[in-house]
C-alpha positions as a Markdown table, in Angstrom:
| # | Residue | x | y | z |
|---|---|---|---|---|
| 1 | Unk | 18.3 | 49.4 | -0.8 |
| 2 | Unk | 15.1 | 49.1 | 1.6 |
| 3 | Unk | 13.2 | 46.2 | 1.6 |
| 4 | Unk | 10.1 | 45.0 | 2.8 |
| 5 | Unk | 7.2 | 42.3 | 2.4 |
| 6 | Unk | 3.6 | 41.6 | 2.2 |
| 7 | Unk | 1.2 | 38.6 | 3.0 |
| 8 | Unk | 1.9 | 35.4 | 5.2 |
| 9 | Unk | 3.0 | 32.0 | 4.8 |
| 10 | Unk | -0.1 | 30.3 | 4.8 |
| 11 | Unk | -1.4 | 27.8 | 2.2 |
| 12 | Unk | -4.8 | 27.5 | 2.1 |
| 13 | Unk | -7.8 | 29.4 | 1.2 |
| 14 | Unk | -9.2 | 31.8 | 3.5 |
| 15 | Unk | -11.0 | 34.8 | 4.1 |
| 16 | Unk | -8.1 | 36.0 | 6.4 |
| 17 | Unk | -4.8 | 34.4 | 4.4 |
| 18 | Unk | -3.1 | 36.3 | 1.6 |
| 19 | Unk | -3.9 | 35.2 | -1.8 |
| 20 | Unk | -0.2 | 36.7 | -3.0 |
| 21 | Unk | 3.2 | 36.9 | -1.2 |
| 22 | Unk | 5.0 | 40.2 | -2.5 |
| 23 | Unk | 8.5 | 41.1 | -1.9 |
| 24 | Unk | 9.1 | 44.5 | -2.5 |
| 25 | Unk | 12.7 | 46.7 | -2.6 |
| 26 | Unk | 13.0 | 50.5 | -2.6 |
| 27 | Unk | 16.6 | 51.7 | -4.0 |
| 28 | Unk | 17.8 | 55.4 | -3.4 |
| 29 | Unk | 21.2 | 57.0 | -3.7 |
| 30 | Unk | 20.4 | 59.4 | -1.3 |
| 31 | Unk | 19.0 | 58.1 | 2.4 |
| 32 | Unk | 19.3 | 61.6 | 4.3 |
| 33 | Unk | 16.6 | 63.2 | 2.3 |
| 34 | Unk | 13.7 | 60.7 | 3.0 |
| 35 | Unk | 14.6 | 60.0 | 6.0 |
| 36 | Unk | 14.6 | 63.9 | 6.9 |
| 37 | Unk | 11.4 | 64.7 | 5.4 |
| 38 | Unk | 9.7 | 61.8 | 6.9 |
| 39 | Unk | 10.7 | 62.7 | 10.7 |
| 40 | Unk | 9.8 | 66.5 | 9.6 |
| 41 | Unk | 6.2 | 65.0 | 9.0 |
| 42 | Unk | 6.0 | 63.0 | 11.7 |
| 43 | Unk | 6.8 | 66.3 | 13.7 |
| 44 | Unk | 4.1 | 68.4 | 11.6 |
| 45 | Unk | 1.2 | 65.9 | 12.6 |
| 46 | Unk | 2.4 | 65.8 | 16.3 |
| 47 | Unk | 1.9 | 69.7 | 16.1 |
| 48 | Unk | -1.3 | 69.7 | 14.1 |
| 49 | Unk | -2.6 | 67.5 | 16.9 |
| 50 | Unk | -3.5 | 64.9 | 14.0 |
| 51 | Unk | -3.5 | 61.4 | 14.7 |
| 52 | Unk | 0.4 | 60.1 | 14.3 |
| 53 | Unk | 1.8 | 57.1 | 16.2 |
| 54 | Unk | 5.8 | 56.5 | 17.1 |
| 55 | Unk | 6.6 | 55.5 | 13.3 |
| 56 | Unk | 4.6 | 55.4 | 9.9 |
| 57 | Unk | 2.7 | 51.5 | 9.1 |
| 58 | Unk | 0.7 | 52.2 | 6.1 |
| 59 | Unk | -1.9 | 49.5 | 7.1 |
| 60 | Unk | -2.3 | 51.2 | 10.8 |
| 61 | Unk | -2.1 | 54.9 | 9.4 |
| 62 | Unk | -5.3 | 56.9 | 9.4 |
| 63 | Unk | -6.2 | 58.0 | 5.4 |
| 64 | Unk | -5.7 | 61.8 | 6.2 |
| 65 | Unk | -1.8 | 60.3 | 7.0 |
| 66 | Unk | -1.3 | 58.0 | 4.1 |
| 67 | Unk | -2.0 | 61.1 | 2.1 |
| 68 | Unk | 0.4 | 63.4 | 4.1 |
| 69 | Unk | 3.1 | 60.5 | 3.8 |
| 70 | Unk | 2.6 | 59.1 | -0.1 |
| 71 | Unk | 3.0 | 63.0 | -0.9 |
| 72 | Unk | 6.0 | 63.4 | 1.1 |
| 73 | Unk | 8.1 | 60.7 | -0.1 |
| 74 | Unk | 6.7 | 61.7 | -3.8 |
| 75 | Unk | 9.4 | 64.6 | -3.5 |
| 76 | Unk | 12.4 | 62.5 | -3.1 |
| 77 | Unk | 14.1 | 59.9 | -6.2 |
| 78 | Unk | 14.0 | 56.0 | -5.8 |
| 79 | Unk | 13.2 | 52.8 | -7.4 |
| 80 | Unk | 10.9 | 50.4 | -6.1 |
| 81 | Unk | 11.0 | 46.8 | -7.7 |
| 82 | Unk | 8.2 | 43.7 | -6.9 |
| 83 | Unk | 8.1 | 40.6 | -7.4 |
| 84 | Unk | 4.6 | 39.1 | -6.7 |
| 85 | Unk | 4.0 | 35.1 | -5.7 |
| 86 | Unk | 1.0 | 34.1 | -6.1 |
| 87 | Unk | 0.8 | 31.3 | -3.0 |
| 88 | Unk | -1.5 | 28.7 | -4.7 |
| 89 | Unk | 0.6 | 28.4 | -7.9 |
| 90 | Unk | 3.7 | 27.9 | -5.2 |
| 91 | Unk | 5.1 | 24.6 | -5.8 |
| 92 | Unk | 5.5 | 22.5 | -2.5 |
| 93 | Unk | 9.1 | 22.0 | -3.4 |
| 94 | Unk | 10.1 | 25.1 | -3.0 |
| 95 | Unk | 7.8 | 25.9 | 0.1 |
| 96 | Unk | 9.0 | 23.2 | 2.5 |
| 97 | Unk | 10.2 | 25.8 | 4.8 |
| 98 | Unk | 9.1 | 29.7 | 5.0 |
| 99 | Unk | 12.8 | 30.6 | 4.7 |
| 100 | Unk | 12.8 | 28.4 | 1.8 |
| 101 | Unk | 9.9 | 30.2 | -0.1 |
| 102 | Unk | 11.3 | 33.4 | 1.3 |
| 103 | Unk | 14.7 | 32.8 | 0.0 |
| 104 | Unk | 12.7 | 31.7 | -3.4 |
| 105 | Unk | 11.7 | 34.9 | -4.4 |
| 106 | Unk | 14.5 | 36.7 | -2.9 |
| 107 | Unk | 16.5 | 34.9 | -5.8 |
| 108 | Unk | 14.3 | 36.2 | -8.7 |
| 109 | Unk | 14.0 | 39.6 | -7.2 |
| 110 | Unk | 17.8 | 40.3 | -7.3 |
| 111 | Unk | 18.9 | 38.2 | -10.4 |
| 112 | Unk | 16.0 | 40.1 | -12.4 |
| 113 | Unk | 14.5 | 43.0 | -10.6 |
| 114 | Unk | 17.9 | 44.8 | -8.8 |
| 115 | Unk | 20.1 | 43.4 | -11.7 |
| 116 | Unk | 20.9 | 46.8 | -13.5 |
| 117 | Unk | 21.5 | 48.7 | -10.0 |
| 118 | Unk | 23.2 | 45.7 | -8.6 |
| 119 | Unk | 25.5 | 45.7 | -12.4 |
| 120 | Unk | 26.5 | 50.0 | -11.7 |
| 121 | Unk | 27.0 | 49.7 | -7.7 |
| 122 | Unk | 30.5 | 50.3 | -6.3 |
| 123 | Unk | 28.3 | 49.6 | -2.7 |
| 124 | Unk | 25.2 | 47.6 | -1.7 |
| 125 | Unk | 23.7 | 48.1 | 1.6 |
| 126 | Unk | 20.4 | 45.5 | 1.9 |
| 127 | Unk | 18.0 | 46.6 | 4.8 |
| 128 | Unk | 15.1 | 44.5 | 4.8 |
| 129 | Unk | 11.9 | 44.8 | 7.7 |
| 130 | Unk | 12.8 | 42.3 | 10.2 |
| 131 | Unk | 10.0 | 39.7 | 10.0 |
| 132 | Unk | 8.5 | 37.5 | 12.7 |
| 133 | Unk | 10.2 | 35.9 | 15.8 |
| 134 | Unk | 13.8 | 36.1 | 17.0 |
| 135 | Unk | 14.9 | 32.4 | 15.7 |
| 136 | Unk | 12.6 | 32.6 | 12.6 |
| 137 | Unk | 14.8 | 36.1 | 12.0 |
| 138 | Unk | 17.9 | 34.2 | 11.7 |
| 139 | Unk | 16.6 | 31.6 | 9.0 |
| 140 | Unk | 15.0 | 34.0 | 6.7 |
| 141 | Unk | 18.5 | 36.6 | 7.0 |
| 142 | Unk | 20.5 | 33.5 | 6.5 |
| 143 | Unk | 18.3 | 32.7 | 3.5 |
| 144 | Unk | 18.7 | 36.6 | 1.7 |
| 145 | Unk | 22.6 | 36.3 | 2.9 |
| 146 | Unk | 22.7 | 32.8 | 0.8 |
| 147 | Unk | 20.6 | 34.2 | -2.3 |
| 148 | Unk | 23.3 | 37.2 | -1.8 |
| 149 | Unk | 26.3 | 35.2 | -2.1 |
| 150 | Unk | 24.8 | 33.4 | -5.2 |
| 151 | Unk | 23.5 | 36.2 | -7.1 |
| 152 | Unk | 26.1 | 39.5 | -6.4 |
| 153 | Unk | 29.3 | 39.7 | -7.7 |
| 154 | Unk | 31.1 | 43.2 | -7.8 |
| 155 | Unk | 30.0 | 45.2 | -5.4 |
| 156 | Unk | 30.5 | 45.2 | -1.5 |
| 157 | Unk | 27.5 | 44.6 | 0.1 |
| 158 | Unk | 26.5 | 44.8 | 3.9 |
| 159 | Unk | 23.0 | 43.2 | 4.9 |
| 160 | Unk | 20.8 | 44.3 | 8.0 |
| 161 | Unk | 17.5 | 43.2 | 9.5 |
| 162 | Unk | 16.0 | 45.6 | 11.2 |
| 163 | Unk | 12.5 | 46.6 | 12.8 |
| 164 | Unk | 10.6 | 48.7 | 10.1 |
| 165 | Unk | 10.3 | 51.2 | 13.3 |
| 166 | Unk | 13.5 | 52.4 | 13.4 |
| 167 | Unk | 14.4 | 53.5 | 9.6 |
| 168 | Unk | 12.0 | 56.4 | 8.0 |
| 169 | Unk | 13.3 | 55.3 | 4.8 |
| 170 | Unk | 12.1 | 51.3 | 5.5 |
| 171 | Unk | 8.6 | 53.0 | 6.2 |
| 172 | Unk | 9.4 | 54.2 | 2.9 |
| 173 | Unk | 9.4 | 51.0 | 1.8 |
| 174 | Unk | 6.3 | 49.7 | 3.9 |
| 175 | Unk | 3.8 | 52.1 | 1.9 |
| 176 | Unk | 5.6 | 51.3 | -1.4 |
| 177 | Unk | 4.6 | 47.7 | -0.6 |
| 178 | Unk | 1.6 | 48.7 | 1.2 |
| 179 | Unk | 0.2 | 50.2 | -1.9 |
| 180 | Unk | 1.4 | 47.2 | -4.7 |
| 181 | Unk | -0.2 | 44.5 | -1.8 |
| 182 | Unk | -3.3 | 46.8 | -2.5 |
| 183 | Unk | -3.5 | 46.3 | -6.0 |
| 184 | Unk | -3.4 | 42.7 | -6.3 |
| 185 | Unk | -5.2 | 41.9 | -3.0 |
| 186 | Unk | -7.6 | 44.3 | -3.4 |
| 187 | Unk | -8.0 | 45.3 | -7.0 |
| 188 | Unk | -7.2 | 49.3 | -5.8 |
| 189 | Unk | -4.5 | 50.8 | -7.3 |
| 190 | Unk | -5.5 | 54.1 | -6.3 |
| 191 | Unk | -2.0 | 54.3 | -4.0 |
| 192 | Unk | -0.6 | 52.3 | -6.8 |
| 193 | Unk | -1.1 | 55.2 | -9.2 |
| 194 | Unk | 0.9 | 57.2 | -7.1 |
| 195 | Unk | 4.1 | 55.5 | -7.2 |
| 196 | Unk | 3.8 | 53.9 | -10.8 |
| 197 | Unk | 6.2 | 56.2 | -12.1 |
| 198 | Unk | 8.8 | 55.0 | -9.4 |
| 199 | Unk | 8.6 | 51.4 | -10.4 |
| 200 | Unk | 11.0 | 49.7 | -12.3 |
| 201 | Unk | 10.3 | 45.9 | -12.0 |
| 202 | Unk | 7.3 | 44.9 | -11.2 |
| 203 | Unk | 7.2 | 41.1 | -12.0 |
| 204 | Unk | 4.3 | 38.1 | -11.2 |
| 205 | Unk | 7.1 | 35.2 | -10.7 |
| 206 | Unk | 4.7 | 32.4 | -10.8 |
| 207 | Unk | 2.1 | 34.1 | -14.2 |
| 208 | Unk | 2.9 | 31.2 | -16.6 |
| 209 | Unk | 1.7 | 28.2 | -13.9 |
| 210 | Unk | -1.3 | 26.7 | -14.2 |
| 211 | Unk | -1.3 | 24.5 | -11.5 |
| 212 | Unk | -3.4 | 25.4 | -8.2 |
| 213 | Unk | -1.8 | 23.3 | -5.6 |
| 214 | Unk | -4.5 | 24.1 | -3.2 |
């Protein structure tokens, strides 16, 4: 499982602050194949003199790329799963801390959206987009390892936190939330349309609150 996220941690309204905080997860059998196909692509551009940086970051990636990439990965099976937080319906109880809200939907998203693949797994290996500083790292792996501990039973599971950079199949995962951050942000779900098919949960966590806490 490759996992990613969208949006910040600030509360308040603002032109420049995420209205949603999405936490997205990518599941595959088979991690040689994207993997593969992406670094072939990468390769292709390079020699087609098109514009292609180290690694693939949907937000930074020229159109003519995202098309090149969404296509790509569109040939190889997966799951994605999202659960959406929609910031101002966020208690303050449970957002006294980033890890804290972090750790929040992490909870949800594997007690609901991963349950089934979680139930048939013999072997669970999580590998989430490192986020932020060094220090901050620590508190928001400690949270997932916590949720983790509370949530899986059966399976052996390994966790890793690493830069989106050095995994083609977490970039995977950075255009799969890339294109479901789209949607709600934006109200395009042209890149949405793409991967509908491959989602499995897709899940507002906070839809029944009416409470704006700012």
């Amino acid at each position: 499982m490759f996992a990613d996220e969208a949006g910040n941690f600030d509360f308040r309204r603002h032109p420049n602050v995420s209205n949603f905080y999405i936490i997205c997860t990518v599941t595959m059998t088979d991690c040689a194949k994207p993997a593969a196909l992406l670094t072939d692509l990468k390769r292709q551009l390079a020699w087609e003199k098109a514009p292609v940086r180290d690694s693939f970051h949907c937000t930074d990636d020229a159109q003519a790329t995202r098309d090149r990439v969404f296509e790509t990965i569109l040939g190889c099976e997966f799951g994605v799963q999202a659960t959406v937080m929609e910031k101002a319906k966020a208690n303050p109880s449970i957002r006294k801390t980033d890890a804290a809200f972090y750790g929040h939907g992490w909870l949800y998203h594997l007690r609901h959206g991963l349950r089934d693949e979680i139930f048939f797994a013999d072997e669970l290996h999580i590998t989430a987009a490192s986020v932020r500083t060094k220090k901050e790292q620590v508190a928001f792996a400690d949270a997932v390892r916590d949720v983790v501990r509370e949530t899986v039973d059966g399976p052996a599971v390994r966790t890793s936190f690493w830069q989106c950079a050095t995994d083609p199949c977490l970039q995977l995962a950075d255009y799969c939330t890339w294109a479901i951050q789209r949607k709600w942000e934006k109200g395009d779900a042209r890149s949405y349309d793409l991967i509908r098919d491959r989602v499995t949960y897709h899940y507002d966590l906070f839809a029944r609150g009416k409470t704006l806490y700012f």
